[in-house]
C-alpha positions as CSV (number, residue, x, y, z in Angstrom):
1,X,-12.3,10.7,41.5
2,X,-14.6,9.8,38.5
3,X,-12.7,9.6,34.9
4,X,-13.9,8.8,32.1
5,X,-11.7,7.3,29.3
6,X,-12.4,7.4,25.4
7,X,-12.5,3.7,24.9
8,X,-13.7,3.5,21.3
9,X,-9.8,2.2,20.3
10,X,-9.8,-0.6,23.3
11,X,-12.9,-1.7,22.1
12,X,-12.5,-2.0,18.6
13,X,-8.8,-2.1,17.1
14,X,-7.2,-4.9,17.4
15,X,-3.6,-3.4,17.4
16,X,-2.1,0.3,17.9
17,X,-4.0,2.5,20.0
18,X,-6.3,-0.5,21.1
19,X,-3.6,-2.5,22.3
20,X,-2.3,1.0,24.0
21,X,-5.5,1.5,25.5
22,X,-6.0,-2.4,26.9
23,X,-2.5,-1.8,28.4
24,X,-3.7,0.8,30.3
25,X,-6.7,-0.4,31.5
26,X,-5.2,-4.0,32.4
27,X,-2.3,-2.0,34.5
28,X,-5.2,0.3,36.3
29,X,-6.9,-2.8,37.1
30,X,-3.9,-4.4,38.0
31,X,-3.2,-2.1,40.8
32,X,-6.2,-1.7,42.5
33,X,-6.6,1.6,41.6
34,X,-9.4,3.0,43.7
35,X,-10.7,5.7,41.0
36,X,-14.1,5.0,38.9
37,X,-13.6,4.5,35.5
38,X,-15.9,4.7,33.1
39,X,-14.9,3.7,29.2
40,X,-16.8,5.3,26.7
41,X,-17.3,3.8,23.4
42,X,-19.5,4.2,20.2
43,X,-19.5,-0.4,20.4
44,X,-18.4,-3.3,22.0
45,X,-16.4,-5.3,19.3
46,X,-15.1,-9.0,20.6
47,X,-11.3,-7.7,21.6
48,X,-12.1,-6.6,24.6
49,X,-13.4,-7.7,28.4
50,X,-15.2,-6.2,30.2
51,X,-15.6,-8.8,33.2
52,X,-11.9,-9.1,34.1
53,X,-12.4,-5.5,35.7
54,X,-13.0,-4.8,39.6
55,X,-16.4,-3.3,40.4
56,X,-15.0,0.3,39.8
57,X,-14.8,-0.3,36.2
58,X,-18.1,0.6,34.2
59,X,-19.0,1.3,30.5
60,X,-21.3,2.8,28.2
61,X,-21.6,2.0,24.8
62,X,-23.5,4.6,22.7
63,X,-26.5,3.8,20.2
64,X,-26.1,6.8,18.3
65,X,-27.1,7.2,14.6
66,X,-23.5,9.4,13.8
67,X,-21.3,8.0,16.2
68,X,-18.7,10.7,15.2
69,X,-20.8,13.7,16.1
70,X,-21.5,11.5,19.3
71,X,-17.7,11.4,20.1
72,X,-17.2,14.8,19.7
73,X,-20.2,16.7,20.9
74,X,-23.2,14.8,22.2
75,X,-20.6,12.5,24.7
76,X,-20.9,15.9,26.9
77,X,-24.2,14.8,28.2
78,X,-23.0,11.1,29.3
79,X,-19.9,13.1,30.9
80,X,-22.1,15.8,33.2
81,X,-24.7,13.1,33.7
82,X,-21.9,10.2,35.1
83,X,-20.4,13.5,37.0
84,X,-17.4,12.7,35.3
85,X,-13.9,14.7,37.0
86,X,-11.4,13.8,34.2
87,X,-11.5,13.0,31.1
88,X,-8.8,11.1,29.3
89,X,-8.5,11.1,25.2
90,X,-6.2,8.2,24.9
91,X,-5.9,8.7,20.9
92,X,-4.4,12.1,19.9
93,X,-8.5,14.0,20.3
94,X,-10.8,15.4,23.1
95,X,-14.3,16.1,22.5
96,X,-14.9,19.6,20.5
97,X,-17.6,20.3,23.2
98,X,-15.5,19.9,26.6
99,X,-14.1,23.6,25.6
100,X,-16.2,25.7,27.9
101,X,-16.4,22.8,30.4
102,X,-13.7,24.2,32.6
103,X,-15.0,21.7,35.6
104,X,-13.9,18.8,33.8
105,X,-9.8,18.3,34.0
106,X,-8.8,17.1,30.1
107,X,-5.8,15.0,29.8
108,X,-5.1,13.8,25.8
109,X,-2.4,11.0,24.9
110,X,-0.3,12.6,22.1
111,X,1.3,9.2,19.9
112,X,3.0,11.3,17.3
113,X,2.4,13.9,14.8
114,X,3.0,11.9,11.4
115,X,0.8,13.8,9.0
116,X,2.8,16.6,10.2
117,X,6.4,14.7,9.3
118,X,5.2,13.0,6.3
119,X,1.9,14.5,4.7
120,X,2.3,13.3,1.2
121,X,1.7,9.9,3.2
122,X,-1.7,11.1,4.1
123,X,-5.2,11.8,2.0
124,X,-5.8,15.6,2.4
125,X,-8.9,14.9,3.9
126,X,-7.7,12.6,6.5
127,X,-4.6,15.5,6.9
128,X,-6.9,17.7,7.7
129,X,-8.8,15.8,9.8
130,X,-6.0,14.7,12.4
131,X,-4.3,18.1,12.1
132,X,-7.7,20.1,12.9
133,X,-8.3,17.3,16.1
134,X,-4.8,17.2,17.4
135,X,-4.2,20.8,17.4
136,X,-7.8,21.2,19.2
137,X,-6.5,18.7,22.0
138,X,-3.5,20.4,22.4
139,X,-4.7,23.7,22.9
140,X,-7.7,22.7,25.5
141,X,-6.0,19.7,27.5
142,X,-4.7,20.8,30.8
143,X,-2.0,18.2,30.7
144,X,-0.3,16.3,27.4
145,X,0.5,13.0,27.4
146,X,3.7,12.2,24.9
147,X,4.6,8.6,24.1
148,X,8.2,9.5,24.0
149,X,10.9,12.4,24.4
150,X,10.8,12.6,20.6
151,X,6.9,13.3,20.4
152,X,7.5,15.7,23.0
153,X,9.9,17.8,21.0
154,X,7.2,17.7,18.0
155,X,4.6,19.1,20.1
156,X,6.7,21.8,21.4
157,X,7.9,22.7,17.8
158,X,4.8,22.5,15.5
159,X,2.3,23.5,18.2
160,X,4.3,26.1,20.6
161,X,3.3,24.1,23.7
162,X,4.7,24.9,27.1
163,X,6.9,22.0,27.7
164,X,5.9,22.1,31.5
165,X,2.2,21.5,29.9
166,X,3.7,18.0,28.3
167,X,4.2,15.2,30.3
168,X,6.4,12.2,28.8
169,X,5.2,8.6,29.9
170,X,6.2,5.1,28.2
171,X,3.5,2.9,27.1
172,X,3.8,-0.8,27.2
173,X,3.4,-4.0,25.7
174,X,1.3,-6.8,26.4
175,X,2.5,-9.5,29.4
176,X,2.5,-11.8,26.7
177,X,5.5,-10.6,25.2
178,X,7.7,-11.5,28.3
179,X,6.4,-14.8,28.7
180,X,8.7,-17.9,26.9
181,X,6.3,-19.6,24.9
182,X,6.9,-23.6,24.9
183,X,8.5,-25.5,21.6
184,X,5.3,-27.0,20.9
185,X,3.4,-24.0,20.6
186,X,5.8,-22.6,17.9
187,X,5.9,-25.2,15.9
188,X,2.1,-25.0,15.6
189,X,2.5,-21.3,15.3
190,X,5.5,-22.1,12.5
191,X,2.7,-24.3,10.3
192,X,0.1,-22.4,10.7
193,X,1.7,-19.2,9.0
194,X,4.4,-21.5,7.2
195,X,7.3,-19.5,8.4
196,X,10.6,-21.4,8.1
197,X,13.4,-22.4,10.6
198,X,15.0,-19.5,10.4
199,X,14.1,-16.2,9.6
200,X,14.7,-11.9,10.7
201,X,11.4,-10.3,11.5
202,X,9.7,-7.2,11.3
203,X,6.4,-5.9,12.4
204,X,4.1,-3.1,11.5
205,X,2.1,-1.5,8.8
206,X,3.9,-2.0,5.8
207,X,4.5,1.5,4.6
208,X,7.4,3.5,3.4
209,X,8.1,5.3,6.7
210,X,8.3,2.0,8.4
211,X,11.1,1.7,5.2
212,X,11.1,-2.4,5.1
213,X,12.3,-2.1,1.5
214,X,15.6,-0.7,3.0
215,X,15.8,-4.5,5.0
216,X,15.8,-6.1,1.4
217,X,18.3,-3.7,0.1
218,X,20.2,-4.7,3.1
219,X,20.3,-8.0,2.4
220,X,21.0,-7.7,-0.9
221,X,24.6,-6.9,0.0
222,X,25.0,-9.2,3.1
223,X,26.9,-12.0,3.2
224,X,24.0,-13.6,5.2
225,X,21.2,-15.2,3.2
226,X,18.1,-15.3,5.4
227,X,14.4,-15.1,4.3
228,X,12.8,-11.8,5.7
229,X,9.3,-12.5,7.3
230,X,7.0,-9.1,7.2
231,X,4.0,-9.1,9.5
232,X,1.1,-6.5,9.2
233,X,-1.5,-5.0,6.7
234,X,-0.5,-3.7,3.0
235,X,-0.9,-0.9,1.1
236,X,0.7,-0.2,-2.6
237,X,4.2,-0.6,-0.8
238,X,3.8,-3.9,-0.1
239,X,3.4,-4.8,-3.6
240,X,7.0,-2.8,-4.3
241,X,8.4,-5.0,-1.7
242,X,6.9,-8.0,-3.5
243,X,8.6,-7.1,-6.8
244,X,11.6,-6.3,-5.5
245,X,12.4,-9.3,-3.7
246,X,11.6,-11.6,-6.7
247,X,13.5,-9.6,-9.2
248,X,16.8,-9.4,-6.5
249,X,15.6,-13.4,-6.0
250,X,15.3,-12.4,-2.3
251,X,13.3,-15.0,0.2
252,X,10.7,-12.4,1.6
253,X,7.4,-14.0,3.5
254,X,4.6,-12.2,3.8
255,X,1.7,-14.4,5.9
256,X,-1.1,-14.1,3.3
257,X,-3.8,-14.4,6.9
258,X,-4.3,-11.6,9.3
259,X,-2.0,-12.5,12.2
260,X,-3.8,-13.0,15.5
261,X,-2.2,-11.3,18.5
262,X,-2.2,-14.2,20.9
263,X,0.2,-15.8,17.9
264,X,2.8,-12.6,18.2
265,X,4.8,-13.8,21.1
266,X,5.5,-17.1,19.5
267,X,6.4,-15.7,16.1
268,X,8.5,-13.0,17.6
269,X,10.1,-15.8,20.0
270,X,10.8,-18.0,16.5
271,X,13.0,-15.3,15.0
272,X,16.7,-14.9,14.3
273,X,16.5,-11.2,15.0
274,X,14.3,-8.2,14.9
275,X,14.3,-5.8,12.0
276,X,12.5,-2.0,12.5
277,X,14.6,0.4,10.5
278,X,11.8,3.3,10.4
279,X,11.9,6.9,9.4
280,X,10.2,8.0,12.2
281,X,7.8,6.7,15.4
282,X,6.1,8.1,18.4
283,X,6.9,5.1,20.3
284,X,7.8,2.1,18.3
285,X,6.0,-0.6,20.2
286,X,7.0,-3.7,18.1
287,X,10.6,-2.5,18.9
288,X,9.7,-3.1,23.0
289,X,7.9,-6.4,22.0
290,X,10.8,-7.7,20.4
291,X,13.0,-7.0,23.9
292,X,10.8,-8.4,25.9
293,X,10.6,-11.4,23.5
294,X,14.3,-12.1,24.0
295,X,15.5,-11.4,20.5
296,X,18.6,-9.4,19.2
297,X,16.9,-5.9,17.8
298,X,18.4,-3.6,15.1
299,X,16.7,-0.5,14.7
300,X,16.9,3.2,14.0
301,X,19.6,5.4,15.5
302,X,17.8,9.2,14.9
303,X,14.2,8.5,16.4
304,X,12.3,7.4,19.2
305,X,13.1,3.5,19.3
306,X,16.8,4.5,20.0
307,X,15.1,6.4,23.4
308,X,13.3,3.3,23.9
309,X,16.3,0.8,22.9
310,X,19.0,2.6,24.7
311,X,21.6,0.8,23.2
312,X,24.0,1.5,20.6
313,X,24.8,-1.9,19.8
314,X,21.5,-2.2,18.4
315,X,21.4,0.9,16.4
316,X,21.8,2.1,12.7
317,X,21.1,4.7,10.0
318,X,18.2,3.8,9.0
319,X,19.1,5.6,5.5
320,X,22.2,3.0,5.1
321,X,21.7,-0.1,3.3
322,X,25.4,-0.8,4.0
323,X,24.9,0.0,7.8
324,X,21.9,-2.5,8.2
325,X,23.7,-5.2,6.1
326,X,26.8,-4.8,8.3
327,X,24.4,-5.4,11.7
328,X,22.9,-7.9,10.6
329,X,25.7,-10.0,9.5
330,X,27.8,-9.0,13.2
331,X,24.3,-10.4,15.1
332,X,24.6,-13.1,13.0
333,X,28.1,-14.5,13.6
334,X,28.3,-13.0,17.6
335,X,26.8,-14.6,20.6
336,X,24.2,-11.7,21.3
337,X,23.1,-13.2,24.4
338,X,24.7,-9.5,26.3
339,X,23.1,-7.6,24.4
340,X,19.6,-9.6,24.6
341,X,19.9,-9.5,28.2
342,X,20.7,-6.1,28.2
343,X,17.4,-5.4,26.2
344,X,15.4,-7.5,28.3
345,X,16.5,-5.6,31.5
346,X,15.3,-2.4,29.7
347,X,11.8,-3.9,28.3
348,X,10.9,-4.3,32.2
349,X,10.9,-1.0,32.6
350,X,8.0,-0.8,30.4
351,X,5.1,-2.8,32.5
352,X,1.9,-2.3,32.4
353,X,1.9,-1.7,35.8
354,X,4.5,1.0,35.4
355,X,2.2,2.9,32.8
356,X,-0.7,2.6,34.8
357,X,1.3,3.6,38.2
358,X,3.1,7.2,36.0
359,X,-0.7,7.6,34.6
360,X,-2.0,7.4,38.0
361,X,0.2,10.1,39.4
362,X,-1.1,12.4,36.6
363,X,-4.6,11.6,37.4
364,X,-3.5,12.3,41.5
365,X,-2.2,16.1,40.1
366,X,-5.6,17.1,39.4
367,X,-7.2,15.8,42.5
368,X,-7.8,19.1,44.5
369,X,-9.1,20.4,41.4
């Protein structure tokens, strides 16, 4: 079988969907997997690699003028011309002109349907936008692709989608994550960011769904006095957080460099324990990286990353200052090595290989086809 896969994301973002879509691609490749693939993108970028792929890997990159009218209508040319059989939307959109192209299977990757939860968190426009695209997806894909349970459920309620048309499969996080990186390489990683010795971690957009101001008010009342280290890209938030810490005199570090990937593990590996009390979350991957970086995790009880966690231990309202405050000072003052173990056993479940092999399978249901 031929698919095609909208690469744009693994070509060009660095984190999020690129880093979904790299996943993917390096578990495909990992298994031998004797399909043609072709990636589509609108340019090449420096993230990714192209010549770690087996022969049945290809791409075209597009020279169009309006690359978005090219992802969305004029890509139907490169799809009949490759003879393309599937066609995989890895980020939440299919093309609006596969709709009366019945002989090509349409599979979309559904991460979550945020602007639906939390639309005063959106531009109207971009509401719009992602609302008008996702429902489109929805309604032409013969199969759904949910990142987790939770997504599932959202699909079902704010679209009406069969639930047998929704398929749940786990993404994953990069090797890196479950590979111990060596004292030597921290302490460069340490100096280079100028994080101290000891330190709780979170990772991810800094935003008020991700609701990192509810880790200073959390430490506010503990007994445990730790600086906070917060890695990923601002918005107004971040400047809330900023104040807030300095007028509760609280020690929060915000790297004032963009954070390369390849310096994650290390970081993650470096910290007393991980922090992601968010509102709400498709998936949650910092949550995964964090268990396969062998560090204690506290996160939220009501939303996806307690599916993905499956552990109570590490769980609390994430609406509870008092709740976090109380977790963090028990991982504190316990041996967590149980409960790390426990996480780790559950982060190899999440592979690469595993998400290619459950992607595969959906590919093999639209063989005969």
């Amino acid at each position: 079988m031929k698919i095609g896969i909208d690469a744009k994301r693994i070509f060009l973002n660095q984190t999020g969907l690129g880093s979904y879509g790299r996943n993917l691609i390096a578990g495909l490749n990992e298994l031998k997997a004797t399909d043609e693939f072709v990636l589509y993108s609108t340019g090449k970028g420096k993230i990714f690699k192209t010549e770690q792929l087996g022969e049945n890997f290809s791409s075209f990159i597009s020279g169009a003028s309006v690359k978005a009218f090219w992802r969305s209508y004029s890509i139907i040319k490169n799809l009949k011309k490759d003879k393309i059989d599937l066609y995989h939307g890895i980020s939440s959109e299919l093309p609006f002109s596969l709709k009366k192209h019945n002989e090509i299977v349409k599979i979309v990757d559904i991460h979550d349907l945020l602007f639906l939860r939390f639309p005063d968190f959106y531009a109207l426009t971009d509401r719009k936008m992602f609302e008008l695209k996702t429902k489109f997806a929805c309604e032409i894909a013969d199969k759904i692709i949910a990142t987790s349970e939770a997504t599932k459920q959202d699909i079902i309620n704010y679209y009406h989608t069969p639930a047998d048309k929704i398929e749940v499969v786990y993404q994953s996080c990069s090797d890196a994550f479950y590979t111990e990186v060596s004292e030597t390489a921290k302490n460069k990683i340490r100096k280079k960011y100028k994080l101290p010795e000891d330190f709780l971690l979170c990772v991810g957009t800094i935003q008020e769904r991700k609701n990192q101001k509810q880790i200073l008010e959390a430490l506010k009342i503990s007994k445990t006095k730790i600086p906070l280290v917060l890695i990923g890209t601002g918005t107004k938030y971040k400047d809330q957080l900023i104040a807030f810490a300095k007028e509760e005199n609280l020690d929060l570090i915000i790297p004032d460099v963009f954070v390369k990937n390849e310096d994650l593990p290390a970081i993650y590996q470096m910290a007393r324990i991980f922090v992601f009390p968010g509102l709400y979350e498709g998936f949650g991957i910092p949550v995964l990286e964090a268990m396969a970086s062998k560090i204690p995790v506290i996160s939220s009880l009501n939303t996806s990353m307690a599916e993905i966690i499956n552990n109570m231990d590490c769980l609390i309202n994430p609406l509870s200052a008092e709740d976090l405050a109380e977790k963090i000072d028990t991982f504190i003052s316990i041996d967590t090595t149980e409960i790390v173990n426990k996480n780790y056993a559950r982060a190899l479940e999440f592979t690469n290989k595993k998400f290619a092999e459950k992607m595969l399978k959906i590919y093999d249901e639209f063989r005969s086809k």
